[in-house]
C-alpha positions as CSV (number, residue, x, y, z in Angstrom):
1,X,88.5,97.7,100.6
2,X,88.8,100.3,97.9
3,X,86.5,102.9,96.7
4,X,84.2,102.9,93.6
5,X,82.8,104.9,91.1
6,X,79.4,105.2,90.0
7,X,79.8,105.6,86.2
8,X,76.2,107.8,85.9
9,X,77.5,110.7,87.5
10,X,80.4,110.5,84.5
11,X,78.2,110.3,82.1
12,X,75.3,112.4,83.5
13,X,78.0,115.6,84.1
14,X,80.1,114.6,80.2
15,X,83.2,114.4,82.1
16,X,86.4,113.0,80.6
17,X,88.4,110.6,82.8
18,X,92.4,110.2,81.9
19,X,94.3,107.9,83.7
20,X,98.0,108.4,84.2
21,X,101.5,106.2,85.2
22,X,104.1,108.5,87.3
23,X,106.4,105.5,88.2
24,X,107.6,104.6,91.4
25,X,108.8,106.8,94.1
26,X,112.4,105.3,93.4
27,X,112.0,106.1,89.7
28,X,110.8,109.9,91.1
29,X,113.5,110.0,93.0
30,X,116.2,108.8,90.7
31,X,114.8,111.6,88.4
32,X,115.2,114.7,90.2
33,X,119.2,113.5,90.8
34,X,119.4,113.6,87.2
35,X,117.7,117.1,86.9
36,X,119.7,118.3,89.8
37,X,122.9,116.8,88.4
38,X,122.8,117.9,85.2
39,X,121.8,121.4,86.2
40,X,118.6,121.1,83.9
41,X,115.9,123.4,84.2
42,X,113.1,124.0,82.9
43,X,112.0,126.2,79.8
44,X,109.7,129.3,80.7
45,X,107.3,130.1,78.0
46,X,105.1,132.5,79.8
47,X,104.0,133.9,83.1
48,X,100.4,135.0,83.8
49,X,99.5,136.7,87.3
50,X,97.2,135.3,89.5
51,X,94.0,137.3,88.0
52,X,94.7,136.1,84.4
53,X,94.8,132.3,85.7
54,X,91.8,131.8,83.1
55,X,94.0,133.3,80.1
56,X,96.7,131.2,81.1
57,X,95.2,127.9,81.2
58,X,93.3,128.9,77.9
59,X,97.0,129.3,76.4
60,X,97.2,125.5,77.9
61,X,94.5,124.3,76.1
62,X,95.2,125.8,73.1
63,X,98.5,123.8,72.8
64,X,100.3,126.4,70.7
65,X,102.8,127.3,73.8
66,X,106.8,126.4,74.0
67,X,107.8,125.8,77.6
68,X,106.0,125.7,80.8
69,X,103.5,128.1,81.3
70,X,103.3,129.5,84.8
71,X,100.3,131.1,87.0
72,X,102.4,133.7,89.8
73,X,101.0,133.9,93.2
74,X,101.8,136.4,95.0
């Protein structure tokens, strides 16, 4: 049996559900190889320590980054 989920609590706390396709694990797979061949990496935009996590997900949300942003644990 699967699990479900009681739509109230969705609409009682105004959250926002997104649903999201990955692939299959081959696909996954057959991915990184292609990363890995090709040497690619990724693009570093900017780096926020662990206390600015906050600042750095803000940056997220305001959408106006280029490359990844990253959160450094220590």
């Amino acid at each position: 049996g699967g699990s479900s989920i009681d739509p109230r609590l969705i609409i009682s706390r105004s959250l926002r559900v997104q649903g999201l396709t990955v692939g299959s694990c081959t696909m996954f797979h057959e991915m990184n190889q292609a990363i890995s061949l090709n040497q690619m990496t990724p693009v570093i935009g900017e780096v926020f320590p662990m206390e600015k996590a906050q600042d750095a997900y803000a940056r997220l949300r305001a959408g106006q980054h280029f490359g990844k942003i990253v959160i450094s644990i220590p």
